[in-house]
N, C-alpha and C positions, 0 to 999 in steps of 0.2 A: 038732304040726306037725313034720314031718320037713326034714330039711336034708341035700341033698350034702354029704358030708366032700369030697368032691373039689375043691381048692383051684384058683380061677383062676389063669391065671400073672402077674397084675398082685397079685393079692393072696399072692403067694407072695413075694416083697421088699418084706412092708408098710412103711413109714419109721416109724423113732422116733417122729416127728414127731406122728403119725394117733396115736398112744399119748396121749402126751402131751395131744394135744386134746381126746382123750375124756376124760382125766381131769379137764382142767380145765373139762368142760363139767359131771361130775357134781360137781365142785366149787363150783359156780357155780349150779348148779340141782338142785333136790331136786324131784321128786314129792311132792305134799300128799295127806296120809294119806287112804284112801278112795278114791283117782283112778283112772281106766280102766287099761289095759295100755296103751301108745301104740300098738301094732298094731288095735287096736280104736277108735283114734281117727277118727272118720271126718270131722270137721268142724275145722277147723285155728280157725275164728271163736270158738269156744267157751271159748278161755283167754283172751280178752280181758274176762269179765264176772270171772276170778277174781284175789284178790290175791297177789299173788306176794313170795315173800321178798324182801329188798332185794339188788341184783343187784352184785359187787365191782367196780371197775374197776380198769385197770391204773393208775397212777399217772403223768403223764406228765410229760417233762421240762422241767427250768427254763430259761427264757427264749426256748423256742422262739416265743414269741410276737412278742418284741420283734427277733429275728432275721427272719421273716416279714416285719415292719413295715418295719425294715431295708431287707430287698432291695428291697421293692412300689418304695420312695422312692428305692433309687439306679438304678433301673429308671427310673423316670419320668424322672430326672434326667440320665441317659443318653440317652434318647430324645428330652426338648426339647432340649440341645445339639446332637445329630446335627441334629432338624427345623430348629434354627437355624442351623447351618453350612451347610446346602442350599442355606435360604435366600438366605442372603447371597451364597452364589457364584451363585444363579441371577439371582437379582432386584436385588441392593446390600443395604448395610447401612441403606439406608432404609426396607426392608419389615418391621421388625421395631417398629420405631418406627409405625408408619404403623397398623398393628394397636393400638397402642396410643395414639395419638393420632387415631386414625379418616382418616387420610391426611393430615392439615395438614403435616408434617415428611416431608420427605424430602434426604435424601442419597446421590449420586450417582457414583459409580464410572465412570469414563469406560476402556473399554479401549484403550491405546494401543500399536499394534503397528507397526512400524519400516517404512521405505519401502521398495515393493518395488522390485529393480533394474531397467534398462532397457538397452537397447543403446546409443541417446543420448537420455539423457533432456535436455538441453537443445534439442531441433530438436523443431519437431510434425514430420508427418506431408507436409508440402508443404516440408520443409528449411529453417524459419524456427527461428528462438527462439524460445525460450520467455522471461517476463519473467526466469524462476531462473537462462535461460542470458546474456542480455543481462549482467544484474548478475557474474556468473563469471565473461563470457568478454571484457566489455566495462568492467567498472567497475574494474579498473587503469590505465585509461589515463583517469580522471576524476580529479581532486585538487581540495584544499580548502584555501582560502584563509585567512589570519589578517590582520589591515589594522591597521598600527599607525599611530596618527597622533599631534599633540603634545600631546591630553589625556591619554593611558598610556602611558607606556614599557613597561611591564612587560605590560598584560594589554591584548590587541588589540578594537581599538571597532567591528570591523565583521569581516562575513564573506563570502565568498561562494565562486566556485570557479574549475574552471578544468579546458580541454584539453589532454592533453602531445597537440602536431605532429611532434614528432622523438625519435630517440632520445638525442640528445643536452641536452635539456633545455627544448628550446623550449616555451612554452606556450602558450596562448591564453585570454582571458577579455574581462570586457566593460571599456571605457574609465570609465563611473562605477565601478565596483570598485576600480581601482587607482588613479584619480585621485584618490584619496581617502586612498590609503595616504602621507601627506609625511612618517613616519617608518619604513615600511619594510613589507614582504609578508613572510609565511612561509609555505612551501608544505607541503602536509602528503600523503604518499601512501598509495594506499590500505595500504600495509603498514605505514604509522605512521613512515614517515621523514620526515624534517620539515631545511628546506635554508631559507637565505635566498634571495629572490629580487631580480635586478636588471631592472627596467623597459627594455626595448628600444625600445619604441615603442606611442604611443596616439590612436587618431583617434578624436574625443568624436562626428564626425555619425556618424557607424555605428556607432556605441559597442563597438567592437573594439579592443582591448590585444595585447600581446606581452609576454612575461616569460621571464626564464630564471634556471634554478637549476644548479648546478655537477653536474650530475650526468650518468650514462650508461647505458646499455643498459637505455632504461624502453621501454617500450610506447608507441607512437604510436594514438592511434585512424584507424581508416578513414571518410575526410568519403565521402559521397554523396554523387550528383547529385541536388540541391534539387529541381530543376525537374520530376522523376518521382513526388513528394508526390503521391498521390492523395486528395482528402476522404474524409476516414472513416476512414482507413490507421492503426493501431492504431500506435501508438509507447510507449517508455520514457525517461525523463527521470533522470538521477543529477545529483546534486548534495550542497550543503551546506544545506539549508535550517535559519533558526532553531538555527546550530552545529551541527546532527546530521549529523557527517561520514558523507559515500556513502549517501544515502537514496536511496531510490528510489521512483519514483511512476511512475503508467502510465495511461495517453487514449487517446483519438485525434485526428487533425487534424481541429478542429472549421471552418478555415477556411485558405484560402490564397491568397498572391499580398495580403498585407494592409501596408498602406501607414501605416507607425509615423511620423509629422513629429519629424524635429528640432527644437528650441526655434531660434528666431531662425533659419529655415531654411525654403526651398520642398523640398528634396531630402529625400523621402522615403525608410525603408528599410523592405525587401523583407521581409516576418515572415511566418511561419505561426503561425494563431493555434491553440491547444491547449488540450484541457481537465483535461489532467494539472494536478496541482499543482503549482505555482510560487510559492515563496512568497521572504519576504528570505532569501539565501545560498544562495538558487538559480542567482542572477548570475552570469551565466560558462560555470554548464553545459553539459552534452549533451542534446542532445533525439538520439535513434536509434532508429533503424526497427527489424525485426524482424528485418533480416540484417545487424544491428551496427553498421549503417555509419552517423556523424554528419547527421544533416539540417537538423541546425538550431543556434545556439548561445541558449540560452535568457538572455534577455534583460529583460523586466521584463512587471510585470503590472497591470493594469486592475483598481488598487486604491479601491475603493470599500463601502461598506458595502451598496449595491443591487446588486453584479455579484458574485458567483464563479466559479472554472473558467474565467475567460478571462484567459490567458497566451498571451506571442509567444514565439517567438526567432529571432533572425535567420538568416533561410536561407544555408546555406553558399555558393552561389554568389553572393550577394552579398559574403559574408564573403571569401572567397577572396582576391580579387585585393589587397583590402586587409591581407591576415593574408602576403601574398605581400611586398608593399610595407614594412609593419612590421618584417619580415624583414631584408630587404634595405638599404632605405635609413635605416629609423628614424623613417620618416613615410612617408602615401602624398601619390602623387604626382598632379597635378593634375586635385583634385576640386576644381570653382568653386561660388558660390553665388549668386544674389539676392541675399541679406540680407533675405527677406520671407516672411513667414507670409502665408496664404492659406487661403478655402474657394471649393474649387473648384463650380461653377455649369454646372449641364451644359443644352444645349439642351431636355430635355424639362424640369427644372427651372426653367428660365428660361419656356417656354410656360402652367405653371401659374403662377407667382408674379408672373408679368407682367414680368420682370426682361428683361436680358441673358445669353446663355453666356458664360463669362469665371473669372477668377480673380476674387475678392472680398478687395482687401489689409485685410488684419488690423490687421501692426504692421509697423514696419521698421527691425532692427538698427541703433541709431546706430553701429557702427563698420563698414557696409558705405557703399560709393558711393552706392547707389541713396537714403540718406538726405540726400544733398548735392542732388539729381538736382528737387526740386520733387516727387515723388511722396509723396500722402497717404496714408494708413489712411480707407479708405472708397472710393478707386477702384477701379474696375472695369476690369481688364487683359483687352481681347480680343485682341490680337496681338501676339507676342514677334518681333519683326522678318521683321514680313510674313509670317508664319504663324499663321492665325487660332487662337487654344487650342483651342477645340473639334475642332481637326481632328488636335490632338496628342496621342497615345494616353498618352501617360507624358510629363508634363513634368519630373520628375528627368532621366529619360535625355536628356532633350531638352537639357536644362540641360548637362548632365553632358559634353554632346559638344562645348562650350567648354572652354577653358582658363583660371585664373585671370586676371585683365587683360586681359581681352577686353572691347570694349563692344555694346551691344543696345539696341534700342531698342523701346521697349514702348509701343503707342498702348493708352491708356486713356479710357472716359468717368469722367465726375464731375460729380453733382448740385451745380449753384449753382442753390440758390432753388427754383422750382419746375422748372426746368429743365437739360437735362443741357449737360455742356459734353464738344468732343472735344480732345485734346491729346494730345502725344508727349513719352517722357523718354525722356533716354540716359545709362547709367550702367554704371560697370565692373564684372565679375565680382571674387568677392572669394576669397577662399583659405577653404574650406568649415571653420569649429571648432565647430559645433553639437553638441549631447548629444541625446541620447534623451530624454525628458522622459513619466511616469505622466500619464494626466489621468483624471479618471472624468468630464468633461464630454459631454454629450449633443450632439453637433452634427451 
C-alpha cells in the first residue's frame, strides 16, 4: 500500500497531545496473537464475541462524590427559598401553610398604603362636609362635661356635654345636665383644657341651661335655621357619650316638628327626632347638618329595650330665644303653663272611638291654680276660652301667648254615671318649671 509522504498542513503541527494518546491507547490495548491487520477489519461487531485483556482505568479523585451531593442539596435549597419568598410577597405568608395544611390556615397581610391628598378633602362635591370635616372643622366648638354632686367630691357622677355660644365662655347644654351638678361642672375642651364652670341660668320645661367658664378666644359654633330640617337630611351628632369625650355618630332626620311633653306640663317642645346615636353624655350636644351649622341641641332618648335609634334634640329655634333669655336675664321670661298633662283627641279620633275632640286631662300639678280650680284627671277640655281645641293647631303656642297670671277658662265635659256632664273652670296660668321627661310608653 503506498502512501503520500506529502504532509497535510493540519497534520504538519501535530500536538503532543495525539502522541501521547496513541501511546496510551497501545498501552491499554494489545492486539491478541493471531488477529487480522485492523485495515482488513471489515466488521467492527466481531470483537464483541472476543475476550479481551482487563482494560486500566484512570484513578479518580477523592470525594468528588460527596461534592456532587453537596451542590445537588444547596441547589434545591436555594431554589425552595427563592419559590418561598415569591410566594409570600405574591400571595401572604399563608400560602405556604395552606400547601401544607391543605388550606385550613391562613394568614393574612393586608397592604396599607397612606391617603391620597385632595384639594378639600373635607367638602363633597355639592360644597357640604363630609362627616371627617364636621368633626375638624366643627368639634372644637363641642365640650364635655364632668357633674359633681354630694356623693364624690373627687370623681364626677355624671356626664354629659355642651355648646360654646360665644367667644368668651358662654355655653349651652340641657337643664337635667346641670341641674344635677349641686357640687360643681368641669368643662373639658376639645384640646384637653379643663375650667370650672358657673351656672348662669336654667329652664327645666325646655330643658336648656347656660353655663360659663373663665375663658377666651374659643370658637363659638354656627346655630341654623331649625325650621329648613328636611326629613331624611343626613346629619352629625358630637358629644360625650358613656364618658367618651368628642364622639361622634352620624343619621339622618328620621322625623320632624316632634312634640317632647314636659312632665307636669301641657307645653310641648319642638325636637327633631334622629337616628344617630344618642346615648347617656350625649346631653347637651350638637346635632349639625352637613354645612356645620347647629340644628338641633340633642337632648334625650326613647330609652326602652323595644326602641333603638330614636333620639330628639331640641331644635334651635326653639332653643334660641330661651339660650337668649339665660343669657341675659338668668331666667327666661314669661313662659306660662296649665299645670296639666294631656292626650290630645283629634276629631277623626273622636269619630272612630265614639269619644269627643278635646284634650283628655291626665294629671294636674298640685302646685299649679288649675288644681284649686274643681278640674279632674279624666275631663275632657274642648275649649280653652271660647276657642274650640280642635280648631287650635298648637296648643303650646296658644298657651304660650299668655303671660304668667293670667286666667282662662276651660269648658270641659265629665262623665257622671252613665252620663256626661258640661261645666266651666277658671284658673291662673302659672310660671312654666317642667323638665323633659324619657318615657318608652306606647300612647
Amino acid at each position: 500500500m503506498e502512501y503520500n509522504e506529502e504532509k497535510l498542513p493540519e497534520e504538519t503541527a501535530a500536538p503532543e497531545a495525539a502522541l501521547t494518546e496513541e501511546t496510551e491507547k497501545k498501552e491499554l490495548f494489545t492486539m491478541p496473537e493471531g488477529s487480522v491487520e485492523e485495515d482488513e477489519i471489515v466488521d467492527r461487531d466481531f470483537w464483541k464475541g472476543l475476550t479481551l485483556p482487563e482494560v486500566y482505568e484512570k484513578p479518580r479523585r477523592q470525594g468528588t462524590a460527596k461534592r456532587v451531593v453537596l451542590n445537588i442539596v444547596m441547589a434545591a435549597a436555594f431554589i425552595s427559598v427563592g419559590f418561598g419568598i415569591a410566594c409570600v410577597t405574591a400571595r401572604g405568608r399563608g400560602v405556604v401553610s395552606n400547601l401544607v395544611t391543605g388550606g385550613k390556615h391562613m394568614t393574612f397581610d393586608l397592604k396599607v398604603d397612606d391617603r391620597p391628598e385632595t384639594d378639600d378633602e373635607r367638602r363633597d362635591e355639592d360644597g357640604r362636609y363630609t362627616a371627617e370635616g364636621i368633626a375638624a372643622v366643627c368639634g372644637p366648638s363641642v365640650v364635655s362635661l364632668d357633674i359633681f354632686t354630694e356623693q364624690s367630691e373627687l370623681v364626677p357622677t355624671g356626664k354629659g356635654s355642651g355648646i360654646i355660644v360665644s367667644t368668651d365662655g358662654y355655653i349651652v347644654s340641657n337643664a337635667h345636665v346641670v341641674d344635677k351638678a349641686t357640687n360643681g361642672i368641669k368643662v373639658v375642651l376639645n384640646d384637653e383644657r379643663e375650667y370650672a364652670a358657673t351656672v348662669i341660668g336654667s329652664d327645666p320645661r325646655t330643658d336648656i341651661a347656660v353655663i360659663k367658664i373663665p375663658a377666651v378666644d374659643l370658637q363659638p359654633a354656627e346655630f341654623g335655621n331649625s325650621d329648613q330640617v328636611r326629613l331624611g337630611e343626613e346629619v352629625v351628632c358630637i358629644g360625650t357619650p358613656a364618658g367618651y369625650r368628642h364622639s361622634i355618630s352620624k343619621g339622618v332626620v328620621s322625623g320632624i316638628d316632634r312634640k317632647v311633653l314636659p312632665e307636669s306640663s301641657a307645653m310641648a317642645v319642638n325636637c327633631l327626632q334622629v337616628d344617630a346615636a344618642i346615648n347617656p353624655g350625649n346631653s347637651g350636644g350638637a346635632m349639625f347638618n352637613m354645612w356645620g351649622q347647629v340644628i338641633g341641641i340633642t337632648s334625650s332618648k326613647l330609652a326602652s329595650i323595644d326602641y333603638e335609634g330614636i333620639g330628639f334634640a331640641i331644635t334651635t329655634n326653639e332653643a334660641k330665644t330661651v339660650i337668649e333669655d339665660l343669657m341675659e336675664y338668668g331666667f327666661v321670661q314669661g313662659k306660662a303653663r296649665m299645670g296639666i298633662t294631656y292626650i290630645p283627641i283629634s276629631q277623626a279620633t273622636a269619630e272612630i272611638t265614639g269619644s269627643r275632640a278635646g284634650m283628655n286631662v291626665q294629671s294636674i300639678a298640685s302646685d299649679c291654680d288649675a288644681a284649686n280650680s274643681g278640674l279632674m284627671a279624666g275631663d275632657l277640655i274642648t275649649e280653652i276660652d271660647g276657642v274650640k281645641v280642635e280648631d287650635i293647631e298648637d296648643v303650646t303656642a296658644f298657651v304660650q301667648s299668655y303671660e304668667p297670671g293670667d286666667e282662662i277658662t276651660v269648658h270641659v265635659f265629665r262623665k257622671v254615671g252613665d252620663s256626661e256632664e258640661e261645666m266651666d273652670f277658671t284658673f291662673k296660668l302659672m310660671n312654666d318649671r317642667g323638665t323633659l321627661v324619657e318615657t318608652d310608653k306606647d300612647e
